[in-house]
KOLRO-362529 format. One record per residue (C-alpha): x negated, y negated, z; residue in one letter. Coordinates in nm, 4 decimals. Each point is the difference from the previous one (the first is absolute). Layout:
BEGIN
{u X v Y w Z code A}
...
This chain:
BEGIN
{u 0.4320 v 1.4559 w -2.0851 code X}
{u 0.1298 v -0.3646 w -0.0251 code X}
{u -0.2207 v -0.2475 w -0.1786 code X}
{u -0.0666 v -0.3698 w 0.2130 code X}
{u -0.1578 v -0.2888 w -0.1543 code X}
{u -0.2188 v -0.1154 w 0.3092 code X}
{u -0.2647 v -0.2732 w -0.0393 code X}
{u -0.2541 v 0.0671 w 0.2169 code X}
{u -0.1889 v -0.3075 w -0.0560 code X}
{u 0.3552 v -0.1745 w 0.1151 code X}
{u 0.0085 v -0.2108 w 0.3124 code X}
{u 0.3148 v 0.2033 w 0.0869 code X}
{u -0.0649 v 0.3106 w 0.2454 code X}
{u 0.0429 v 0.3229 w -0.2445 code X}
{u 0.2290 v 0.1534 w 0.2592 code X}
{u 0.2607 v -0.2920 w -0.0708 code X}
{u -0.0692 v 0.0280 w -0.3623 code X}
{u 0.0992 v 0.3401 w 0.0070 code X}
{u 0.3440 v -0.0619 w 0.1970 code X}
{u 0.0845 v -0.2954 w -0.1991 code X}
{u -0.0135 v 0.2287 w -0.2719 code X}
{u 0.1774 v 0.2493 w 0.1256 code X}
{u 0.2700 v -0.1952 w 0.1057 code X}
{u 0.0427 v -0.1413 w -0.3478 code X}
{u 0.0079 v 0.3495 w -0.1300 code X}
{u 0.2857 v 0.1320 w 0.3191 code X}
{u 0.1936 v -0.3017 w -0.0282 code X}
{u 0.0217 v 0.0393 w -0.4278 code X}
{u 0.1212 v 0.3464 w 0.0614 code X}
{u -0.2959 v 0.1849 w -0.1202 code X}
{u 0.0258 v 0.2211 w 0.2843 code X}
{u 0.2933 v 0.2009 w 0.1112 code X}
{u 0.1108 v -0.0377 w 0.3508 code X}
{u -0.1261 v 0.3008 w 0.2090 code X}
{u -0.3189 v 0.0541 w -0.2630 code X}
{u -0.3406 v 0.0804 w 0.1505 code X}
{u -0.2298 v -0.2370 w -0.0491 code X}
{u -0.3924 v 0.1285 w -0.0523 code X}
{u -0.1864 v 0.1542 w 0.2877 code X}
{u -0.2536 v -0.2697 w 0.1965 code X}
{u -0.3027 v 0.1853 w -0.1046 code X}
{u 0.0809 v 0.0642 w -0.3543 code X}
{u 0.1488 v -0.3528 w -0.0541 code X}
{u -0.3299 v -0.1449 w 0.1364 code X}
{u -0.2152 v 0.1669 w -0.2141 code X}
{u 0.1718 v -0.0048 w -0.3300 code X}
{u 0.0006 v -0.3957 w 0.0626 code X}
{u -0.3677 v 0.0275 w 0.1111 code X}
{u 0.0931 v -0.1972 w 0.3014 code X}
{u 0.0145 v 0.1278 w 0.3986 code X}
{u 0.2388 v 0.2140 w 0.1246 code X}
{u 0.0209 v -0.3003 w 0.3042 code X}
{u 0.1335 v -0.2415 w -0.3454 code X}
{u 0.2884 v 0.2881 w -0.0754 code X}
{u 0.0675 v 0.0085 w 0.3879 code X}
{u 0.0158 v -0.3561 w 0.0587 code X}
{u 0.2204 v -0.0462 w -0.3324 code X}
{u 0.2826 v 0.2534 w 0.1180 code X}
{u 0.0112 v -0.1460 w 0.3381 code X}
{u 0.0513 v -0.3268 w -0.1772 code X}
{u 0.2871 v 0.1437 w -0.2322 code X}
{u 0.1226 v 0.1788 w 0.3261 code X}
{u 0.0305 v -0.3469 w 0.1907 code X}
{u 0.2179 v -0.1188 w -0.3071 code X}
{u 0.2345 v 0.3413 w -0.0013 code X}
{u -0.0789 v 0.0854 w -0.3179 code X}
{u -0.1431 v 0.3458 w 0.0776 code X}
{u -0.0229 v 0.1974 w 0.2687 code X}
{u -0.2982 v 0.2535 w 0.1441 code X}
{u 0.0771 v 0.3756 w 0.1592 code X}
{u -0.3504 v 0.0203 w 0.1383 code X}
{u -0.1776 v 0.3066 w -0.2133 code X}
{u 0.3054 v 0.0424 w -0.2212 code X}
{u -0.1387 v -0.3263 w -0.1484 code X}
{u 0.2085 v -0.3560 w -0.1015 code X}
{u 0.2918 v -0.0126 w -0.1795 code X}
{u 0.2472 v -0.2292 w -0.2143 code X}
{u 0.2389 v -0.1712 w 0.2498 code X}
{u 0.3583 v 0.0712 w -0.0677 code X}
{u 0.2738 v -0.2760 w -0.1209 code X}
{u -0.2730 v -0.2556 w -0.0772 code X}
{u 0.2135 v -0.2016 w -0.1814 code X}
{u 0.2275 v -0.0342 w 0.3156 code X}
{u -0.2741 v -0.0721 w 0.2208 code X}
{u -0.1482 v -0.2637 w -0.2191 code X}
{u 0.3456 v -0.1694 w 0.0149 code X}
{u -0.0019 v 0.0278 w 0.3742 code X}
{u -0.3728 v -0.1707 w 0.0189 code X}
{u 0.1133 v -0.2671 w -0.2536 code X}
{u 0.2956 v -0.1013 w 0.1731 code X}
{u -0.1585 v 0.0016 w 0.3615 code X}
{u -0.3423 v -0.1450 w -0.1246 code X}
{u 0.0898 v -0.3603 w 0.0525 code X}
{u 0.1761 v 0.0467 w 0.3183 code X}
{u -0.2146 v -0.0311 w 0.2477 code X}
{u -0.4223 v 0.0913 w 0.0195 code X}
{u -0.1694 v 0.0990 w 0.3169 code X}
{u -0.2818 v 0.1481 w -0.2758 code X}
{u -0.1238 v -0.2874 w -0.1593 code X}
{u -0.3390 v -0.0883 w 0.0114 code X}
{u 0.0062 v -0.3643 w -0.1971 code X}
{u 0.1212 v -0.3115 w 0.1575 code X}
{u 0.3338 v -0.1706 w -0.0160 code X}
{u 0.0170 v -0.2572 w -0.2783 code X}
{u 0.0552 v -0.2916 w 0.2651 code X}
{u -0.3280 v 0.1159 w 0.1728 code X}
{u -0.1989 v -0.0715 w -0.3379 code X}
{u -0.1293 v -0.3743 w 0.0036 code X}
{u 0.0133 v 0.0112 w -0.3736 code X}
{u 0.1135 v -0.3658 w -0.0218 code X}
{u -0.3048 v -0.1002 w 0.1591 code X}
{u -0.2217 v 0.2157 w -0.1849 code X}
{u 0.2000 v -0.0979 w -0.3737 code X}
{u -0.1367 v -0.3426 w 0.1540 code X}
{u -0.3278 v 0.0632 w 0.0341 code X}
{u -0.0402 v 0.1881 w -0.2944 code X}
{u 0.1036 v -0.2970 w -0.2273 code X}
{u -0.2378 v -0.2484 w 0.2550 code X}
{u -0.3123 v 0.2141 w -0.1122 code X}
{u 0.0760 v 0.1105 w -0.3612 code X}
{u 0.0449 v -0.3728 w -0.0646 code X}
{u -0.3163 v -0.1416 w 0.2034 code X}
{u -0.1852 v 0.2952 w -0.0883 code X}
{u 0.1024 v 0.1301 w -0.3699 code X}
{u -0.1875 v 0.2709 w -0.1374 code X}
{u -0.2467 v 0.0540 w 0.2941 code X}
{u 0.2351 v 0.1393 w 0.1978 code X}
{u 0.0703 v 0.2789 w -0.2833 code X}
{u -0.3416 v 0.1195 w -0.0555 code X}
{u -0.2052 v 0.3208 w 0.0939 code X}
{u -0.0777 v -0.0725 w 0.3601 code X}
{u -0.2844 v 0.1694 w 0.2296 code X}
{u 0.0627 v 0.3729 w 0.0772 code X}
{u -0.0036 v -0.0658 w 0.3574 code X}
{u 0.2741 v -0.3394 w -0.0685 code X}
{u -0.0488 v -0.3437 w -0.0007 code X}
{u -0.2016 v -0.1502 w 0.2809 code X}
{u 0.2563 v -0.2739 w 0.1216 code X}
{u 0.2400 v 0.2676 w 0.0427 code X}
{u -0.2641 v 0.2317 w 0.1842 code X}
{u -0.0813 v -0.2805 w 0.2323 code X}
{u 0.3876 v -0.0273 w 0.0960 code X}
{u 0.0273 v 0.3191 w 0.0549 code X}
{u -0.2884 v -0.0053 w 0.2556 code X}
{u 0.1922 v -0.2764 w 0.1828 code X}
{u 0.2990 v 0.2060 w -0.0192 code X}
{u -0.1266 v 0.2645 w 0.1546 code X}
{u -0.1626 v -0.1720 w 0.2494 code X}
{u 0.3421 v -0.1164 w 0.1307 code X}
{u 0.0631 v 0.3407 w 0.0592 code X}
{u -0.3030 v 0.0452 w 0.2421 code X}
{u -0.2109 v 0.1873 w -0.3282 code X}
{u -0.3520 v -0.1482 w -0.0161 code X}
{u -0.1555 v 0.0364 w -0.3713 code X}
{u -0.2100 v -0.2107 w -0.2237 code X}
{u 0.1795 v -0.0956 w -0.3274 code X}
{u -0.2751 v 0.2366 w -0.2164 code X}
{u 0.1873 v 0.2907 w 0.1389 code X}
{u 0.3119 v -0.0846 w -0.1341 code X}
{u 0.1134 v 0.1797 w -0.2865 code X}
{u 0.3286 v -0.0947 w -0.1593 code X}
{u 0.2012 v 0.2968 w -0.1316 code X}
{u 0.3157 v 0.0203 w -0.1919 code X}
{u 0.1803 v 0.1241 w 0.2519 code X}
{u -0.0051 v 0.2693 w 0.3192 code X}
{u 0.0153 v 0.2997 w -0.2796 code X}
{u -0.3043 v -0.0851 w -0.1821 code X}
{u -0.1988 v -0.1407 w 0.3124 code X}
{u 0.0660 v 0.3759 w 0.1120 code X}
{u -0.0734 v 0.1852 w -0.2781 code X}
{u -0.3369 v -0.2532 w -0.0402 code X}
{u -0.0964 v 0.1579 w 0.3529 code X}
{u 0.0011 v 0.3213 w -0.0478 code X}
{u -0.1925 v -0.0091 w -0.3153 code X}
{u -0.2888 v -0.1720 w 0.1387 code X}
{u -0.0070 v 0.2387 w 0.3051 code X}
{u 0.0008 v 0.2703 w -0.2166 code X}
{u -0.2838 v -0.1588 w -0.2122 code X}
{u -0.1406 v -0.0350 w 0.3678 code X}
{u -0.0332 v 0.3299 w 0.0409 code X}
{u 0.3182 v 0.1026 w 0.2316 code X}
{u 0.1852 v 0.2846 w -0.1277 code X}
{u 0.3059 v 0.0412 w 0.2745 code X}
{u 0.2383 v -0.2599 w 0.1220 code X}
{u 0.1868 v 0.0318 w 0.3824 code X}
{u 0.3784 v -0.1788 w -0.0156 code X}
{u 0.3085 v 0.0889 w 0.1805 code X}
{u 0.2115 v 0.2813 w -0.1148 code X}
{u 0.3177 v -0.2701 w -0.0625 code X}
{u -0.1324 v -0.2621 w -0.2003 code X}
{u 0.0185 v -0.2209 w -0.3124 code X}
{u 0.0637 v 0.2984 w -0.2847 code X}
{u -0.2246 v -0.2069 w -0.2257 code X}
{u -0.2730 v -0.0204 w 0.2576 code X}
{u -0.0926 v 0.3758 w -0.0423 code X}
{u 0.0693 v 0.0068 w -0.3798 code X}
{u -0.2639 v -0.2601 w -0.0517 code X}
{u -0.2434 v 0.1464 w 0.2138 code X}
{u 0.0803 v 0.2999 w -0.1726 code X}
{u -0.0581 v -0.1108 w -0.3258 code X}
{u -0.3383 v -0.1575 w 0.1068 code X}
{u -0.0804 v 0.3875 w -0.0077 code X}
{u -0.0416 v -0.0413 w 0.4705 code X}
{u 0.1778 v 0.2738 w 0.2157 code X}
{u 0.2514 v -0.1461 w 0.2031 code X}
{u 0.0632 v 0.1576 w 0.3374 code X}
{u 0.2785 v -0.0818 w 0.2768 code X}
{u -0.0523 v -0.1106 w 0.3311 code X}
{u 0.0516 v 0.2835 w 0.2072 code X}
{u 0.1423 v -0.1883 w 0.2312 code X}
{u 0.2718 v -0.2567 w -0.1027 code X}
{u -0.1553 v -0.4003 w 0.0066 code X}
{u -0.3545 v 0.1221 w 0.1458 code X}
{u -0.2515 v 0.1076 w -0.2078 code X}
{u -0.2596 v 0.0103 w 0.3110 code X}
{u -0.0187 v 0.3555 w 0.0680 code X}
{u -0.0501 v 0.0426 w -0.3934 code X}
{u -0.2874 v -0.2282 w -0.0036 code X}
{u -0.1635 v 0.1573 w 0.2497 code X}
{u -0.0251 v 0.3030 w -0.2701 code X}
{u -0.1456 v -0.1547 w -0.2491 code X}
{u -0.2678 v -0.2024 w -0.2117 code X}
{u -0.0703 v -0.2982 w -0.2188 code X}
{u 0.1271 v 0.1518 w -0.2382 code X}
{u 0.3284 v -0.0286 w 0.1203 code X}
{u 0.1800 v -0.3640 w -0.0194 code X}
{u 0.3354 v -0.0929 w 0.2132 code X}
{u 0.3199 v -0.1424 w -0.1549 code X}
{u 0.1995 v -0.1998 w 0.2490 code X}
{u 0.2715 v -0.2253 w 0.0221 code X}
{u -0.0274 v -0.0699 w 0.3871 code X}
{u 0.2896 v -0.2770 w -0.0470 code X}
{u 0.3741 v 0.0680 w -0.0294 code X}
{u -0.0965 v 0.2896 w -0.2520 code X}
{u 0.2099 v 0.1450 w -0.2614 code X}
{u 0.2174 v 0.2032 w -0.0012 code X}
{u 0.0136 v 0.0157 w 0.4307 code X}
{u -0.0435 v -0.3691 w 0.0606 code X}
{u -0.2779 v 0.0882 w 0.2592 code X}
{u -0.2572 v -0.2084 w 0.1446 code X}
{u -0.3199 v 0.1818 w 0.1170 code X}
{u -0.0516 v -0.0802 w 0.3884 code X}
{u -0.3336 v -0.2821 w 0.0703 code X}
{u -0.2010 v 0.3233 w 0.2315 code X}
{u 0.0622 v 0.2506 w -0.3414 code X}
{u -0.1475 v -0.3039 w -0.2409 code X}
{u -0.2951 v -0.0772 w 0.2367 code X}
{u -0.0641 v 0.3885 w -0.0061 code X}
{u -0.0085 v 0.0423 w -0.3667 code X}
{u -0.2043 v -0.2703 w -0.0599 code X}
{u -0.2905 v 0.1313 w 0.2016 code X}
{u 0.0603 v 0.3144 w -0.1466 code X}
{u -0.0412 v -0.0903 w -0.3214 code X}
{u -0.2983 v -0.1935 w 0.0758 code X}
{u -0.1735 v 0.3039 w 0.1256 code X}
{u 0.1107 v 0.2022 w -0.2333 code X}
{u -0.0734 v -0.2190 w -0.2795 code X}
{u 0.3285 v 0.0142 w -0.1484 code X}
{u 0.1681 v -0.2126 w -0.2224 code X}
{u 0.3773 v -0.1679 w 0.1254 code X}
{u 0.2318 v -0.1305 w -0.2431 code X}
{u 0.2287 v -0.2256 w 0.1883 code X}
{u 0.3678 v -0.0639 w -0.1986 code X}
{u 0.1058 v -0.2953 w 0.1590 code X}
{u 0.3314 v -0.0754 w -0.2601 code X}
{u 0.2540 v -0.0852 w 0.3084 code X}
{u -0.2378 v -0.1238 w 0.2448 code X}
{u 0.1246 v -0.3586 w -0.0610 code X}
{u 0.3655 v 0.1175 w 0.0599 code X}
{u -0.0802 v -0.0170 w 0.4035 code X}
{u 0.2557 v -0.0951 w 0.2105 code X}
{u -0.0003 v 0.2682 w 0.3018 code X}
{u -0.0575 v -0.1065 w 0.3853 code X}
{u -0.3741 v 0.1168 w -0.0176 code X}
{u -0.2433 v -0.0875 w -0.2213 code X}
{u -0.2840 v 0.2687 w -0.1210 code X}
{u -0.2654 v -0.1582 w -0.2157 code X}
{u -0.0857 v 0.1906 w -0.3652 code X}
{u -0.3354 v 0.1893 w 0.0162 code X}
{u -0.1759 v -0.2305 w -0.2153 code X}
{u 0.0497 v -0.2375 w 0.2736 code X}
{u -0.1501 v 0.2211 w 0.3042 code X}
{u -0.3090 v 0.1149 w -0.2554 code X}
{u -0.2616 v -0.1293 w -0.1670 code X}
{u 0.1023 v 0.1800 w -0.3107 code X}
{u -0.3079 v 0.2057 w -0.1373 code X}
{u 0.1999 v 0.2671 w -0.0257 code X}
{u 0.3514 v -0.1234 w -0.0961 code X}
{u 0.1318 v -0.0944 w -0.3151 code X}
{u 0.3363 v -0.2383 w 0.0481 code X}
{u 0.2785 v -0.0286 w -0.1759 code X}
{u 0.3014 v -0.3051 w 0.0631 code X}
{u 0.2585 v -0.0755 w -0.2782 code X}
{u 0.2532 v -0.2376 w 0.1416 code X}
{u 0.1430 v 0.0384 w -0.3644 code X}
{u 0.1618 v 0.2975 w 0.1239 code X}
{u 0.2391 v -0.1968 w 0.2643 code X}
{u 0.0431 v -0.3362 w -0.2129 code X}
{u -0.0418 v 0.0979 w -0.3709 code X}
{u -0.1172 v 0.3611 w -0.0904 code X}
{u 0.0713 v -0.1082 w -0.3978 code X}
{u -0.2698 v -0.2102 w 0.0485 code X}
{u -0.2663 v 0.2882 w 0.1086 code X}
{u -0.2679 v -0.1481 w 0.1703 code X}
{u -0.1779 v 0.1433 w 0.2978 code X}
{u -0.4087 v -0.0597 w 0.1693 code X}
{u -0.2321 v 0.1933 w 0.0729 code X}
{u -0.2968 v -0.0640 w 0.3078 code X}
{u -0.2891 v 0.2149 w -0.1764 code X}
{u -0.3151 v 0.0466 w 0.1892 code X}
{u -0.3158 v -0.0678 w -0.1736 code X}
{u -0.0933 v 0.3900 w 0.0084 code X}
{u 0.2736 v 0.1097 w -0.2144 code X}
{u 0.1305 v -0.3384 w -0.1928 code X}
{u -0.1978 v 0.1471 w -0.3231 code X}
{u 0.2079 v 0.2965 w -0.0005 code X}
{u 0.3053 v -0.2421 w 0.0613 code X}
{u -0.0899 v -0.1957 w -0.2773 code X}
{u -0.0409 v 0.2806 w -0.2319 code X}
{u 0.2860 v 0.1546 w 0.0799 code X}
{u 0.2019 v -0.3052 w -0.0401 code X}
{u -0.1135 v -0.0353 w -0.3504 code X}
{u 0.0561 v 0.3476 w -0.0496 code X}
{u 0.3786 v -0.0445 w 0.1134 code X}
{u 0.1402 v -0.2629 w -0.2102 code X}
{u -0.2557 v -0.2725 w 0.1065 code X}
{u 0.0650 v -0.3393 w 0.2075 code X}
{u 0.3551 v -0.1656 w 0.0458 code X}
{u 0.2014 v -0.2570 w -0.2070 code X}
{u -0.2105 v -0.3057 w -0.0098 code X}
{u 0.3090 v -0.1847 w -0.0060 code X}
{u 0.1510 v 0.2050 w 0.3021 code X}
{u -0.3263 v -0.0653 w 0.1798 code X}
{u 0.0245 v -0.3386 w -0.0632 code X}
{u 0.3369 v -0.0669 w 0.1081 code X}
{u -0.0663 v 0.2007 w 0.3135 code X}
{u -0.2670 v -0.1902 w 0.1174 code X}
{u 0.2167 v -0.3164 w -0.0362 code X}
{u 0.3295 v 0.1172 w 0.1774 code X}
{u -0.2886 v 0.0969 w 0.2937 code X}
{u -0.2140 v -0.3072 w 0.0028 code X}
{u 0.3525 v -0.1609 w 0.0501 code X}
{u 0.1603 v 0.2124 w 0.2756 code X}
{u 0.2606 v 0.1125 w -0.1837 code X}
{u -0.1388 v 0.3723 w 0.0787 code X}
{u 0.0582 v -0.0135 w 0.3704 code X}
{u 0.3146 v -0.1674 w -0.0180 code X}
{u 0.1438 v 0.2369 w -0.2396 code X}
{u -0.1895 v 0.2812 w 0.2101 code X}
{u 0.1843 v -0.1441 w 0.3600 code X}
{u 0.3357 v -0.0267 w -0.1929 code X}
{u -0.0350 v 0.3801 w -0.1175 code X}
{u -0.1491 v 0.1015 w 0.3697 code X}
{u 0.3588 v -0.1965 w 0.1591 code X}
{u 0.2155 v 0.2104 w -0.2213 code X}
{u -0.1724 v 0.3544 w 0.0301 code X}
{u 0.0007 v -0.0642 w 0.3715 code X}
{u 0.3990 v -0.0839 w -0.0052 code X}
{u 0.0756 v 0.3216 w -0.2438 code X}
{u -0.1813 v 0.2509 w 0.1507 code X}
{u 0.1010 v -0.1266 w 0.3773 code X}
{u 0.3489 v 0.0212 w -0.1141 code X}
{u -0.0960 v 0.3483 w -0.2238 code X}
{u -0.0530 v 0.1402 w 0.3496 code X}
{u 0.2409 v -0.1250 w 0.2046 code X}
{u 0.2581 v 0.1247 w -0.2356 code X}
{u -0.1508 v 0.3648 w -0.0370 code X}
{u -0.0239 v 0.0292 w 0.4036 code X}
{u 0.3380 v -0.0908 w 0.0146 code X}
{u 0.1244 v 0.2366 w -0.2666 code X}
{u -0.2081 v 0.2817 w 0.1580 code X}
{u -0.2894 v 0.0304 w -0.2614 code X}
{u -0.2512 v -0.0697 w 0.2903 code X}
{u -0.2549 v 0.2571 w -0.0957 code X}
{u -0.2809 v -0.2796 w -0.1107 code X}
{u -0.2519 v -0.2633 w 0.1589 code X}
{u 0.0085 v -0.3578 w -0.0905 code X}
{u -0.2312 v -0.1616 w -0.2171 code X}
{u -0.2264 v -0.2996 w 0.1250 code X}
{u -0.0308 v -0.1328 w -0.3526 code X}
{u 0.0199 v 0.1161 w -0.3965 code X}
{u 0.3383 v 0.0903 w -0.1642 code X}
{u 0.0381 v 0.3711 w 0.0985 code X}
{u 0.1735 v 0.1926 w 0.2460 code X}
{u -0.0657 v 0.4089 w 0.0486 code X}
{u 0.3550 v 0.1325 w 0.1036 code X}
{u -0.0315 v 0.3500 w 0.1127 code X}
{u 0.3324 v 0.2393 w -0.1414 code X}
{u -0.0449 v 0.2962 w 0.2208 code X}
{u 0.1683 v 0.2960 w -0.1527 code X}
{u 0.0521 v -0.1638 w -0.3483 code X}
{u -0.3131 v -0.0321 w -0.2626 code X}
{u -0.1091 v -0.3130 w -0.1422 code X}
{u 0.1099 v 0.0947 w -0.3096 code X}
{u 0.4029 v 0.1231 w 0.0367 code X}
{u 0.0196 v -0.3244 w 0.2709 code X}
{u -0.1020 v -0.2159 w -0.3188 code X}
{u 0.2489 v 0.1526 w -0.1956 code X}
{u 0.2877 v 0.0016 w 0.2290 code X}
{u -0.0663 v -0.3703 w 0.0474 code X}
{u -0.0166 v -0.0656 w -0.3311 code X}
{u 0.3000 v 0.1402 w -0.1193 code X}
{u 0.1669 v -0.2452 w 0.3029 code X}
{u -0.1867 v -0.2967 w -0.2392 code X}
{u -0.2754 v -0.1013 w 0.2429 code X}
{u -0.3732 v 0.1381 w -0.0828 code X}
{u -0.3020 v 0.1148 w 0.2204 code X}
{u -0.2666 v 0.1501 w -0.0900 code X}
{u -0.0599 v 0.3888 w 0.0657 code X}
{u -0.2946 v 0.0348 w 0.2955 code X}
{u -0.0953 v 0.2922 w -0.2041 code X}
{u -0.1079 v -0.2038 w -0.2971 code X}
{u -0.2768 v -0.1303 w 0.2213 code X}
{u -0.1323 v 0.3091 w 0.0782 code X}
{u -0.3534 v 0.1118 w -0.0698 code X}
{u 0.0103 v 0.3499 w 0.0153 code X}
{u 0.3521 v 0.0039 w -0.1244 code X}
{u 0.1704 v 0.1446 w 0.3460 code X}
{u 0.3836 v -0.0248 w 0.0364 code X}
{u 0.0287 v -0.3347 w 0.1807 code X}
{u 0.3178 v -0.0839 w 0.2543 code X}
{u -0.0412 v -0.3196 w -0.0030 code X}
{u 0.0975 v -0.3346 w -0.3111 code X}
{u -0.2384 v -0.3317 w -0.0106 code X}
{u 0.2565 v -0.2890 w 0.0275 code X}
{u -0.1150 v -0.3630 w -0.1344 code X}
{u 0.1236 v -0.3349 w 0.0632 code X}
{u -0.1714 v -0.1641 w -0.2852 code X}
{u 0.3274 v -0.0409 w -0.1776 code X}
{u 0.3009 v 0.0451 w 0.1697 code X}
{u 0.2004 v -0.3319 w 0.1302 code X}
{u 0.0371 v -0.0617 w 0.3753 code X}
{u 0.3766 v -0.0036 w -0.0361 code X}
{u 0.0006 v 0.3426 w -0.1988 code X}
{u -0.2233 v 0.2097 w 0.2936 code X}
{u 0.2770 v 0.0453 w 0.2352 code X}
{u 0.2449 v 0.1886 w -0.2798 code X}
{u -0.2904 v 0.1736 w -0.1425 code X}
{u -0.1079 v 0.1829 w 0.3031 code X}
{u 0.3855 v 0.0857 w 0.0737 code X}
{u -0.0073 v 0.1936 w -0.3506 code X}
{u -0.2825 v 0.1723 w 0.0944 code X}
{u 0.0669 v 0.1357 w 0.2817 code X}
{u 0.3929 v 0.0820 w -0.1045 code X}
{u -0.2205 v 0.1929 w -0.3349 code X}
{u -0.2106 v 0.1935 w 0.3024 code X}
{u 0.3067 v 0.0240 w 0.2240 code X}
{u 0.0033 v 0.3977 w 0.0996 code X}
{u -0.3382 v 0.0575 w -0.2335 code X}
{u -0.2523 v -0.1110 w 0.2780 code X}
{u -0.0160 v 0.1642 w 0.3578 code X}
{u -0.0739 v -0.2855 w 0.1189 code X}
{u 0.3259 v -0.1900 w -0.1222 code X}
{u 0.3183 v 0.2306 w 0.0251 code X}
């Protein structure tokens, strides 16, 4: 059986621990190409871990063509690695319709370098001491006006600052677990590292049954069940949850006494015809823990996100949040509250909102014109769900990539691991000018492949 260092204590998911390893170990030559690698089940268990962790980790080496699974006959060595690695160097830099981090002249990091010097000079060492578990109160308070913008009523003792979307998440689910809910509802295509967390916070997770409504799963169960949504422009599908469906799970969770958490990373990226409002704002939030990191459009190196906590579970929260690496940067915090306080955030937020609106409106006009019209269009966020009927997630991926533009596999996205036709394209870093040429390669790569493009 193969040996793996993992660090369970590690921020980073054991699933990508274990592929990252892995991959080290293919790309070195370790392995031969054709060799099996270790059954699911016994590769779990030797490494103590869940046979989910092995699953999730050979999808993820799957999505990079570096093995390839034969359903019971098990995964094996992909063949010619070193040719396909030359392949994905060469095409890496072409063109990315996977990214998930902003283009560099999105970042306002002259304005931030700015403000950074402003308050390390006027403040000195203050600014990099231990700060309050929950953050600093100035920056608290701004967040509360933030929000408000945004139609979310909360009092600035709710706010807890988090470094980042990742930990704010993983925070959650520990204190509902220390809450007493064991199970966790979330759609079947979702954020891979939504599951793993709540995973590793020792909850069950279970998939909508039906895709983007969790209603008629509610209806089955208790408090101790607790609801993971992202009801705006969701990832992977880009998605946004209709008003009727939000008003309907909010009273069900009220009588039900269950627990949302609301992941509201894109909901500032709005720029669609209608405008739904987050569930924090139609709720008086008892029962619903939000999350908002605008750090994930602007500056995800930063990592800061918020967190609205409710009185009834902010002890968990807080707990948790020590638990999990403690409060944010005092010096991030810090600068934060600044570039807010001076509306830099909301014009570097409107700036980012003008150019996802231009990318993806010009993303879809160019894939309806090339055929690839198997998708609906987003109302906000960075993602688009593009269906590729007759082709998996994972071979569309690859045939794209070896034409030197990336998406991502729909299949990687995939909670109980199902074949997936469909790839999650992203506008977050692909140039305006570069769309047009990169949706022509794609559907030349698919040309013949899907039965919906011949």
């Amino acid at each position: 059986m193969i040996e793996i260092p993992l660090k369970k204590s590690s921020t980073i998911p054991l699933y990508r621990q274990m592929s990252d390893h892995l991959e080290k170990m293919i790309k070195s030559g370790a392995f031969s190409p054709g060799e099996r690698l270790p059954g699911s089940r016994g590769f779990a268990k030797s490494l103590g871990v869940s046979r989910m962790t092995v699953m999730e980790a050979f999808r993820r080496l799957e999505d990079r063509g570096l093995i390839v699974q034969r359903g019971r006959s098990g995964a094996y060595i992909a063949g010619i690695v070193g040719e396909r690695e030359k392949v994905r160097n060469r095409s890496c830099n072409k063109w990315s319709l996977a990214g998930e981090l902003p283009s560099r002249s999105l970042i306002p990091s002259e304005e931030l370098a700015k403000i950074a010097k402003s308050v390390l000079y006027r403040r000195g060492g203050d600014v990099l001491r231990e700060n309050p578990t929950a953050g600093i109160d100035e920056l608290r308070r701004a967040l509360v006006v933030h929000a408000a913008s945004r139609g979310i009523p909360a009092d600035w003792q709710d706010v807890t600052v988090t470094s980042g979307g990742r930990q704010g998440l993983a925070v959650s689910f520990g204190a509902l677990k220390s809450a007493g809910v064991s199970e966790i509802l979330m759609d079947g295509l979702n954020y891979p590292d939504a599951w793993t967390l709540a995973m590793a916070e020792g909850l069950s997770v279970v998939p909508f049954s039906r895709p983007g409504d969790p209603r008629e799963d509610m209806e089955s169960r208790s408090a101790h069940t607790a609801l993971y949504l992202v009801p705006s422009f969701s990832n992977p599908t880009g998605h946004t949850m209709d008003g009727s469906i939000r008003e309907q799970v909010l009273a069900l969770s009220h009588r039900k006494g269950m627990w949302i958490v609301e992941d509201d990373a894109y909901g500032e990226l709005r720029y669609g015809d209608s405008s739904v409002p987050a569930l924090r704002a139609m709720d008086d939030g008892k029962r619903l823990v939000y999350l908002g990191s605008f750090s994930q459009a602007l500056f995800p190196g930063i990592r800061l996100g918020y967190s609205l906590v409710p009185g009834d579970i902010r002890g968990h929260f807080l707990r948790s949040l020590a638990e999990k690496g403690g409060p944010a940067s005092s010096l991030v915090q810090h600068v934060l509250e600044r570039f807010i306080v001076s509306g830099g955030l909301e014009e570097a937020l409107e700036r980012a909102r003008l150019e996802m609106a231009c990318r993806m409106r010009s993303l879809c006009t160019y894939l309806v014109g090339s055929g690839l019209d198997s998708f609906s269009r987003p109302q906000g966020g960075i993602y688009l769900w593009l269906k590729t009927p007759g082709l998996s997630g994972g071979r569309s991926a690859m045939l794209a990539s070896d034409r030197g533009v990336d998406v991502a596999s729909g299949g990687s996205f995939s909670l109980t691991s199902e074949v997936v036709e469909a790839v999650r394209l992203s506008v977050s870093d692909i140039s305006l000018n570069d769309i047009p040429e990169a949706v022509k390669v794609l559907a030349d790569a698919w040309r013949g492949q899907l039965s919906s493009l011949k």
